[in-house]
Every structure is written in C-alpha cells, then in structure tokens.
N, C-alpha and C positions, 0 to 999 in steps of 0.2 A: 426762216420758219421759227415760230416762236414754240419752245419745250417748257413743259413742266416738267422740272427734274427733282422735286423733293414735295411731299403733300405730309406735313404733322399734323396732328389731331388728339385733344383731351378731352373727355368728359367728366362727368362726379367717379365714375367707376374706374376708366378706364384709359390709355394713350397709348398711340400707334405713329408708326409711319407707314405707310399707303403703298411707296413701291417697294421700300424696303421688306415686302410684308413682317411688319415688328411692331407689336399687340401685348399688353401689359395693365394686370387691376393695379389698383391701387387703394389708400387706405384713405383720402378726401384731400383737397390741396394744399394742403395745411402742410403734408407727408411730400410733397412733391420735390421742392427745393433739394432734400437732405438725398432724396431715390435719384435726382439725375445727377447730384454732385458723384454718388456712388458710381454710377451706371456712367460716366463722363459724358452725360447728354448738355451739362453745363461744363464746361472747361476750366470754370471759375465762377466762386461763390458770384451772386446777385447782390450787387448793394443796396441796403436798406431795403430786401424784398418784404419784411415785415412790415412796412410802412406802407406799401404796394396797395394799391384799390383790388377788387377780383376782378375784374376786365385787365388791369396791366398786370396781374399774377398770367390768366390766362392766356392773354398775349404773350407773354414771357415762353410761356410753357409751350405753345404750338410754335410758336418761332424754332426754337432750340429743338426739337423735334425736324420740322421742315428742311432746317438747315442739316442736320443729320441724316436727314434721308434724300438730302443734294448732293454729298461729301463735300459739303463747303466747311471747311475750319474757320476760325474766327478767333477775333484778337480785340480788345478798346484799345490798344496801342500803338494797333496797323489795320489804318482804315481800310474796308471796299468799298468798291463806287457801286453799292446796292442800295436800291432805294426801298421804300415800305410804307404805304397804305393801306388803309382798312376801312372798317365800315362795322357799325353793330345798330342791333334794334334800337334801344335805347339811349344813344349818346352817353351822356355820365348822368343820369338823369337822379340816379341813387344817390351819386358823390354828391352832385347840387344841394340835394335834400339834407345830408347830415354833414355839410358847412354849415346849411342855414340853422338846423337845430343844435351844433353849435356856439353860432350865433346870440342865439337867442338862448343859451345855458350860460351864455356869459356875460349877458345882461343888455344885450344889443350893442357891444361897443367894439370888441374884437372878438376873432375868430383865430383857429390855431391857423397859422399858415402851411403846416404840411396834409392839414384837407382841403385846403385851398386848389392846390395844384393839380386835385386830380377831378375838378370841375371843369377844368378844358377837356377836350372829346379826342385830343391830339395826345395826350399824355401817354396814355398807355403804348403806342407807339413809338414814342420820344424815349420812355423805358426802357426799348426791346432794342432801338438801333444805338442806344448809349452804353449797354452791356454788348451789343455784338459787334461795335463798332461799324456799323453800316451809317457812310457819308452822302449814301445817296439822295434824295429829295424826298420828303415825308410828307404826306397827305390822307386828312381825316376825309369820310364821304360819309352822302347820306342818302339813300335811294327809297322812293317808296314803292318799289316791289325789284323782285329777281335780282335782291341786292349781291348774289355771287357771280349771276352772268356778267351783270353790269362792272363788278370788283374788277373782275378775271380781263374782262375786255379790255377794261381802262389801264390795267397793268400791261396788258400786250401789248397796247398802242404805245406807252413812253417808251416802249422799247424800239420797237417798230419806226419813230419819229428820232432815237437816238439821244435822247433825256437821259437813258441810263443803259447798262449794259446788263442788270438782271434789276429782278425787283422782286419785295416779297409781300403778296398779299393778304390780308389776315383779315378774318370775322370771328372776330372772338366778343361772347357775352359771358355771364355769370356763369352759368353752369356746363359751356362747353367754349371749344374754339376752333377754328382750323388752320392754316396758314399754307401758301402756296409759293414753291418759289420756281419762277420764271425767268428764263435766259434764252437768249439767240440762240439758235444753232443751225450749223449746214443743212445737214436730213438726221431722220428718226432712224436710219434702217442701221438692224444690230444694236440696236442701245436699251436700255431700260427706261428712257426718258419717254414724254407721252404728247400727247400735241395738245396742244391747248383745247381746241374747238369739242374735240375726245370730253377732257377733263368736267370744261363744262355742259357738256352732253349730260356726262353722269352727273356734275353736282348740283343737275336743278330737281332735285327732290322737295318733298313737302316737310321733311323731320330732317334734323341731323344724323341721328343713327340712319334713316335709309338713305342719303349719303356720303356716309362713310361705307355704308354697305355695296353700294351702288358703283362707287371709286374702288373699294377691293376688289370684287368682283370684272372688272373692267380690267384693272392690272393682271387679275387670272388669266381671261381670255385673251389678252396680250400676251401674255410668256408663254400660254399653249399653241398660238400664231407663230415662234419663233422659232 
C-alpha cells in the first residue's frame, strides 16, 4: 500500500504541515530561510539560497516542510534512496525571459551564467534533492490538466514498480508550493499516515487554498475515525 506520510505547504502568507496539523504566518519569502533555520525546519543553512529562482526557493520551502511532517531527517552527507518529482504551471518560463534580457543588456554576446541554470524546469528540484541529500531518481513533468492527480499517481507507481522506496512529489509555483512524501507501507491501521488515493481525493480542488483546506480537513475526520 502506497502512504503519504508528510504533506508541506507555503504560500505568500502562510506554511503548514498537513498531518502534523503545524500552521505558521509569515513575513514574505524573502523571511523564510532565517524562520526555518530558527524553527530547525532547515537543519542547515541552504547554499547560495540567495541566488535561488522563486520556484527553487519554494520548492526548497515545501520540501523541508513535507520532510518534517514524515519525521524523515536528512543529511547531504548521507544520502537516501528518495527520489523527487514535480510539475508547475509555468516551467521556468520567467527564468527564460530574464536570461534573455540579460542577454540582451549585455550586448548579445554573454549572459551571466548563474541565470542560465535556472532556465532548466529540473533545477529547482536538483536544488531541494542537493541540500536534502535525496539520491533517488529526479524528474521534471508537465501535464495539461489535474497536474496533482497525475504527480501523485506517477509517484506511487515508481514505487509500486520498485524504482524507489519513497519519493517526494512537489508542485511548486511563485506564490505557493506543496510537496508530498510517499513511501510503501504494510497497512494504514493505527498510524497517522493517509493513503494515497484519500490524499488525492482531497487535492483535486480548483485553488490551492481550497486544497490545503480540503487535506486539513480530511486529516480532521481521520483522527476523529481513530
């Protein structure tokens, strides 16, 4: 049976983890880095998160959330075999555009190379498993609708086929993210872990706040079940 056992979540406002019900404003993302170093949601500074696109800041941010709300610890020094995929609206579509107009502010001949990097749609990923140390197998997607059921499913099946032994999915855009982490397990009964098929019941909403709303809610009527 395939479990979700950690669901993080940011917005402009606000970050939460889902089962852990743990909900927190905040002061814009700018503020985040310094709040989870305090809070140990980071276990250790980000390298070069200043230099970070906002798709790999908020990948960053729901990962480290997710993984906290798995009790998975993490190391870059001691890999796990956890893989990470994602999917966002836009690819890097933004990054593309302020290469090119750098490009073109330096006369058409070079461009800096640390916006180069975040013109691949894989980066922001490559970001989140290089600080958490996840050696698992990384893949960008691109769906053109119900790009969470499709995420969710396609993460259950590597596991299910034996690709990996957890994975963590993540749809992170500009102004928000989510990240989901998924692993085998026997049975659900007596646990706080949630079943996949559950999960994405709730997360096919029309807005991200209705679900994130939709997934608390669902974690409620599960603890009042036990």
């Amino acid at each position: 049976m395939i479990a979700v056992t950690g669901i993080g979540w940011v917005n402009l406002k606000e970050y939460g983890c889902i089962i852990g019900k743990y909900k927190k404003s905040h002061n814009g993302f700018d503020s985040l880095h310094s709040c989870f170093m305090d809070e140990s949601i980071f276990l250790y500074p980000v390298k070069s998160i200043k230099r970070f696109d906002i798709i790999s800041r908020t990948t960053c941010y729901s990962v480290a959330l997710a993984l906290k709300d798995a009790g998975i610890s993490y190391s870059h020094d001691h890999k796990k075999n956890i893989g990470i995929l994602g999917a966002n609206e836009e690819g890097c579509l933004e990054s593309n555009i302020n290469y090119y107009k750098d490009y073109i502010d330096c006369g058409r001949i070079k461009a800096r190379g640390n916006l180069f990097i975040y013109t691949l749609p894989s980066t922001p990923l490559a970001e989140a498993a290089i600080h958490f140390g996840l050696s698992g197998p990384l893949l960008h997607m691109s769906f053109k609708e119900k790009r969470i059921s499709f995420l969710l499913n396609f993460a259950g099946k590597s596991i299910i086929e034996e690709e990996v032994s957890a994975t963590v999915a993540v749809k992170a855009e500009k102004s928000n993210a989510v990240s989901f982490v998924l692993e085998k397990k026997e049975d659900l009964l007596n646990t706080r872990d949630l079943a996949l098929e559950n999960v994405i019941a709730a997360a096919e909403k029309t807005s991200f706040d209705e679900m994130i709303e939709a997934l608390e809610e669902f974690c409620e009527d599960k603890a009042d079940l036990s």
